[in-house]
N, C-alpha and C positions, 0 to 999 in steps of 0.2 A: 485520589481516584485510582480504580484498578488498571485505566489504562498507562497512569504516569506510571504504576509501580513495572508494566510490560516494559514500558518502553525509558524504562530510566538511563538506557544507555544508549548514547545515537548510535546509529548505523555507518556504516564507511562505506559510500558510495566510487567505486572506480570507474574509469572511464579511459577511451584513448582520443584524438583529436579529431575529431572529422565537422566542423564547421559546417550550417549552422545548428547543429545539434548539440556538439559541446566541446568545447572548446577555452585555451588562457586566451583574456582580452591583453589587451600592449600591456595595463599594469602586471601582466600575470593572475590575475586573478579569471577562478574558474564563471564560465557566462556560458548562453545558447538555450535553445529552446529547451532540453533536456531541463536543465540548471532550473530552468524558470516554473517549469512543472513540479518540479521536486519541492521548490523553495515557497514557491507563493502560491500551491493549489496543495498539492497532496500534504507536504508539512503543518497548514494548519487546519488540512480536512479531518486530518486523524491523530493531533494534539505530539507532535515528536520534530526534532529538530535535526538535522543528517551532517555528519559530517562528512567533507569531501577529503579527497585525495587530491595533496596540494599541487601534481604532475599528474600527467598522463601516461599511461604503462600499457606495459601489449597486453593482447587477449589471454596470452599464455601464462603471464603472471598474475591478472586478474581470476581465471581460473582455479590455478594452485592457490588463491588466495581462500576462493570457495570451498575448495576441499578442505585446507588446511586450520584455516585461519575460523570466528565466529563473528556475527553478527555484521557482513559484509553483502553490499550489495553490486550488483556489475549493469551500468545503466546500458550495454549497447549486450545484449544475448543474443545469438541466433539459434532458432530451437535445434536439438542436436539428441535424440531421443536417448543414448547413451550418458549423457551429461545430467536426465534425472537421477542416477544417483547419489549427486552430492547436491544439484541445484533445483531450487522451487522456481519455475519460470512463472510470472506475472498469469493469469487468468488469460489475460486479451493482449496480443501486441499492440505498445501504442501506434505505431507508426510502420507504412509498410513502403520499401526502397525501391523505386523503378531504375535498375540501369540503365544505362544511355552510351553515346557516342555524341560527341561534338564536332562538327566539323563545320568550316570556314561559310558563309552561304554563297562562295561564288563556286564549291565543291555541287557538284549535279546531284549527290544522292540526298533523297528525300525518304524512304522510307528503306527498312529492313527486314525480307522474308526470311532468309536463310543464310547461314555462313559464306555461302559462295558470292552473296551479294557485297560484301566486305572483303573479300579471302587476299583483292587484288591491293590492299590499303593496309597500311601501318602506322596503329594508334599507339600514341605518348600513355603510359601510364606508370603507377611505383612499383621497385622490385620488392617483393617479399609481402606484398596487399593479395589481399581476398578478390578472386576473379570468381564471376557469378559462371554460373554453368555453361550456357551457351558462348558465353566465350573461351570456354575453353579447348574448343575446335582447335585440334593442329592447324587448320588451311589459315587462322585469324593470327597476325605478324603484331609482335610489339616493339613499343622500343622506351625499355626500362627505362628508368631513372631511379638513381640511390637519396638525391637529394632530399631534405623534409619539403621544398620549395620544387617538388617534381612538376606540381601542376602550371605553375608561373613559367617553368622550361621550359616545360612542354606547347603553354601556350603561346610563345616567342619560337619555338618550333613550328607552330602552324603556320602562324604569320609569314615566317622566312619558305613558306613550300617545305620546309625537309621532313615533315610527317604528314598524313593526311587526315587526323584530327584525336581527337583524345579522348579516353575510355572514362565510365567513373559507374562503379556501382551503387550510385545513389543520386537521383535526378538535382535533389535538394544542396548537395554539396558542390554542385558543378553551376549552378545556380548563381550562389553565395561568392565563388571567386568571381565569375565571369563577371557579376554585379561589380564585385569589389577594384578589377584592371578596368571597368569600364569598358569592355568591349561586348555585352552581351546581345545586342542589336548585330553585331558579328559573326554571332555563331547562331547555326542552328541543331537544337537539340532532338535527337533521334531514339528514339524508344527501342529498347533490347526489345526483342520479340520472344521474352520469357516471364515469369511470373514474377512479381516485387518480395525483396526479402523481406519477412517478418520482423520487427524489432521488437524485443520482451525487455524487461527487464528481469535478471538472475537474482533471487537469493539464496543465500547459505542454508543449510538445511536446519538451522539452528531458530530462523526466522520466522517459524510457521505459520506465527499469530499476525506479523507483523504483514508479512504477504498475503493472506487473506484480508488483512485489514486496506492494504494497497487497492487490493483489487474490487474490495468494497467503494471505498472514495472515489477510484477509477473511473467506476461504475456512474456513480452519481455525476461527478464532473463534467460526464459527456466526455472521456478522456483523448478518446480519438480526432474529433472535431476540435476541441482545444487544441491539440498536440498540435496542430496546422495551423490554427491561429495564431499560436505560438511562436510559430515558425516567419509568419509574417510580422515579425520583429526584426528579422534578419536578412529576409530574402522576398522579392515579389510570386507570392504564392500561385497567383494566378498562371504562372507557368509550370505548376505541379501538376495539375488535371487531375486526373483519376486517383491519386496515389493516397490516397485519404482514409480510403474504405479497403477491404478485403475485394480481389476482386471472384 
């Protein structure tokens, strides 16, 4: 078939850790809704097999892998209008990120207009991660952690009063721990008052047939509404709201 002779060589999909999108299960083996989209809807929407990358790597060498390297895909892209020159991004983002703020429910705030409504609070989050726009207000107070396990710190920092709650640029992964220490009836989650990040998937500019062919199946899948469905393998959905759709 002309499609086996396109695609006679899988693709190397990369990825970094952000739970429950994608992420090693305790065996180490790669899992998460990403994983499940790729493996059991788009792989045999459009006859090709992926192979994954057996760790998780920064953005920054998943990138150079795009320029560099061929037949390579990057499952977490944020569109970067200078990065079309080496990458084809996905047609539609599947999935789009509502940052939040987490904080204890016996903390008084309940909702967020402005930086100043936070400026007086100091949220737990990791050094050297991606802060969405609006918080990156001078007047908004962090308090780093280098650890891989910043968020379990962090959240034994809440508990004990020495921070007043925790950042996370993406509703679904703050979701996913909270689930996982069992205290999520504990926190309540507070919507950034900015727009949700995009998530694409990148390919290599080498790709072309196979990205369009991506974004064909996508298509058909219903892939956005999946992607959530997805997702409720791993986390109670029902506390995502809005973040499904472009808003």
């Amino acid at each position: 078939m002309e499609q086996d002779r396109l695609f006679s060589d899988s693709p190397v999909l990369s990825y970094f850790s952000i739970p429950p999108h994608i992420f090693l299960d305790k065996d180490k083996k790669v899992t998460g809704a990403i994983y499940d989209l790729m493996v059991d809807h788009v792989a045999p929407e459009i006859g090709i097999d992926f192979k994954w990358e057996t760790e998780p790597t920064s953005p920054a060498r998943q990138l150079y892998n795009l320029r560099e390297k061929k037949n390579r895909i990057m499952c977490l892209a944020v569109y970067v209008p200078e990065r079309r020159d080496y990458m084809i991004y996905s047609k539609t983002p599947y999935y789009y990120a509502q940052s939040i703020i987490a904080v204890h429910r016996s903390n008084p705030l309940k909702v967020v207009n402005e930086a100043g409504d936070i400026s007086h609070m100091v949220f737990g989050y990791s050094q050297r991660a991606y802060v969405t726009p609006f918080m990156r207000d001078p007047s908004i107070q962090f308090d780093l952690i280098s650890s891989p396990d910043f968020l379990e710190i962090n959240l034994k920092k809440v508990m004990a009063h020495r921070i007043d709650g925790i950042y996370s640029p993406g509703k679904a992964s703050s979701i996913f721990f909270l689930e996982k220490f069992g205290v999520i009836d504990e926190f309540r989650l507070i919507d950034i008052p900015e727009k949700p990040t995009a998530l694409y998937f990148g390919f290599s500019q080498d790709t072309i047939v196979l990205a369009d062919e991506f974004d064909q199946a996508f298509q058909r899948l219903g892939g956005q509404q999946l992607y959530v469905k997805l997702l409720g393998r791993y986390i109670d959905i029902s506390k995502l709201e809005h973040v499904s759709e472009k808003p």
